[in-house]
C-alpha positions in Angstrom: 69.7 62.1 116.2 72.0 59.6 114.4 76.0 59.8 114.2 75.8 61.3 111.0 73.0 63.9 111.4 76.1 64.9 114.2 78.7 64.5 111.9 77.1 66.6 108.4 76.1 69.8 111.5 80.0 70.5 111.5 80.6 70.0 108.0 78.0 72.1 106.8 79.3 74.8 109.0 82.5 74.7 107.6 81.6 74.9 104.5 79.6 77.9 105.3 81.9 79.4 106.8 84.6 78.7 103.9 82.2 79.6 101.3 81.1 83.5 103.0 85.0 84.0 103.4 85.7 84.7 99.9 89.1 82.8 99.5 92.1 83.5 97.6 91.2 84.7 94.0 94.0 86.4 92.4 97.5 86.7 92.8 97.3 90.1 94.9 94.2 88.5 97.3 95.3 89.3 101.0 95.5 86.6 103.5 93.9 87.6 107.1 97.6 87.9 108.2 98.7 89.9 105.7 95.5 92.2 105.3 95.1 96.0 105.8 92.4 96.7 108.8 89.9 97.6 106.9 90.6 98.0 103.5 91.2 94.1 102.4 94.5 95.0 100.7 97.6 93.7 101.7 99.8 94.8 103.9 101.6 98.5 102.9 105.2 98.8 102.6 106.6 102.2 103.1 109.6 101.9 101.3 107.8 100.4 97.9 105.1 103.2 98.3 107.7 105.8 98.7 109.3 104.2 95.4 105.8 104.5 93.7 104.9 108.0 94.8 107.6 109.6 93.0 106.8 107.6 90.0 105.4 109.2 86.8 101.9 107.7 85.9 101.5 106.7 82.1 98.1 108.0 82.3 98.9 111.4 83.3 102.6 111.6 83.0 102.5 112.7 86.6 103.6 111.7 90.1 101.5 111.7 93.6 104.5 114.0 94.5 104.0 116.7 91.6 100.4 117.0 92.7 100.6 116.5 96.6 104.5 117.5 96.9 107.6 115.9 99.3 105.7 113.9 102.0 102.8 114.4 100.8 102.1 117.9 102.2 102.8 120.6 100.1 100.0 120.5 97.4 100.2 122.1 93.9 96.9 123.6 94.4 95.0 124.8 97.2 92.0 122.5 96.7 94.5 119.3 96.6 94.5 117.5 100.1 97.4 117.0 102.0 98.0 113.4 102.6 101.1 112.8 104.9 99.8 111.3 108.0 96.3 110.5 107.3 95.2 107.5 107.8 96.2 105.0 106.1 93.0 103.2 105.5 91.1 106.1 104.6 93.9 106.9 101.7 93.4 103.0 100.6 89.6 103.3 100.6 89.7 106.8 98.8 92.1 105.1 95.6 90.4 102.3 95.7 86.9 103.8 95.2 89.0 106.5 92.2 89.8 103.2 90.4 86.3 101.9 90.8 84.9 104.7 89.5 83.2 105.3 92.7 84.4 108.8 93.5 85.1 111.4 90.6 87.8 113.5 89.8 89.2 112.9 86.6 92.9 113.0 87.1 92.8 110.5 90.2 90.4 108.6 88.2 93.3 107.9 85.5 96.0 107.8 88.4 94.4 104.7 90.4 93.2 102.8 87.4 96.5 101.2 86.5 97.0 101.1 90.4 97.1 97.0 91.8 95.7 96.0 95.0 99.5 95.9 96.7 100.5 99.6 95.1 97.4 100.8 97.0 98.3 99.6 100.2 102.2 101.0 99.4 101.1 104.5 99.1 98.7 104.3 101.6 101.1 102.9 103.9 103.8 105.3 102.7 102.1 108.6 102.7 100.0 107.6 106.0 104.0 107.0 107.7 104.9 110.8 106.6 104.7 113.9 109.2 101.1 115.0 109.7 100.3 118.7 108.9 96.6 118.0 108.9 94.8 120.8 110.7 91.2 119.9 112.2 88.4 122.7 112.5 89.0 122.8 116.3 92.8 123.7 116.1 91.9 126.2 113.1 89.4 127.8 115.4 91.7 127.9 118.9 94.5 129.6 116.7 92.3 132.8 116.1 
C-alpha cells in the first residue's frame, strides 16, 4: 500500500462517521453533551418546564395543569394519565410523537404542535422531577 492509500483509510472514516452523525441543523439541535438519553432533545430544565406547564396553549386555551392538575397528578378526567414522576424520556418521546402526528388524540395533538424541541425536554424534565403517584398492576393487586 502507498502513504496515501494509508492516509485517505482515516479520512474516509471520518467523514463517515461525520456524515451518519447528523450534525447541528437548527437552532434547538442538541449537542451529545447537552442531549436527553434517548429522546435527542436537549437537556430539560425543571424550572422553565414548570414555567410552561402552567401556561395556557393558543391552541386550546389550556394548560398541562388544567388537564393533568398541580404536579402533574391529579387529572381532570379519569382516562387522563398522571404524569408526575414518569419518566422523563417516555414523556419526551410521547409529545414528540403528538406533534408528529404519530400518536392521536386530538387535544395533545394541538397541545405539542406549537411545542419546540427545548419546551419538550422542559416539561418532560419538569413533570418527570414531580412526586410519583404512579401505581403498577403489581401494587394494585398486593393492596386487595
Amino acid at each position: 500500500m502507498t502513504r496515501l492509500h494509508l492516509l485517505a483509510l482515516p479520512v474516509a472514516t471520518a467523514l463517515l462517521l461525520s456524515a451518519c452523525s447528523g450534525g447541528a441543523e437548527g437552532e434547538h439541535a442538541a449537542t451529545a453533551e447537552n442531549r436527553s438519553s434517548s429522546a435527542g432533545l436537549p437537556r430539560g430544565r425543571v424550572e422553565q418546564g414548570e414555567a410552561l406547564a402552567h401556561t395556557k396553549g393558543e391552541a386550546t386555551g389550556q394548560s398541562c395543569i388544567d388537564c393533568h392538575g398541580p404536579d402533574g397528578n391529579q387529572p381532570l378526567d379519569a382516562t387522563y394519565p398522571k404524569l408526575g414522576g414518569q419518566y422523563a424520556d417516555y414523556l419526551a418521546h410521547a409529545l414528540q410523537a403528538y406533534r408528529a402526528g404519530e400518536r392521536s388524540n386530538a387535544l395533545m395533538a394541538n397541545q405539542a404542535t406549537g411545542l419546540n424541541d427545548q419546551e419538550i425536554a422542559d416539561l418532560a424534565a419538569y413533570f418527570g422531577s414531580r412526586p410519583s403517584q404512579i401505581v403498577t398492576l403489581e401494587a394494585t393487586h398486593s393492596q386487595r
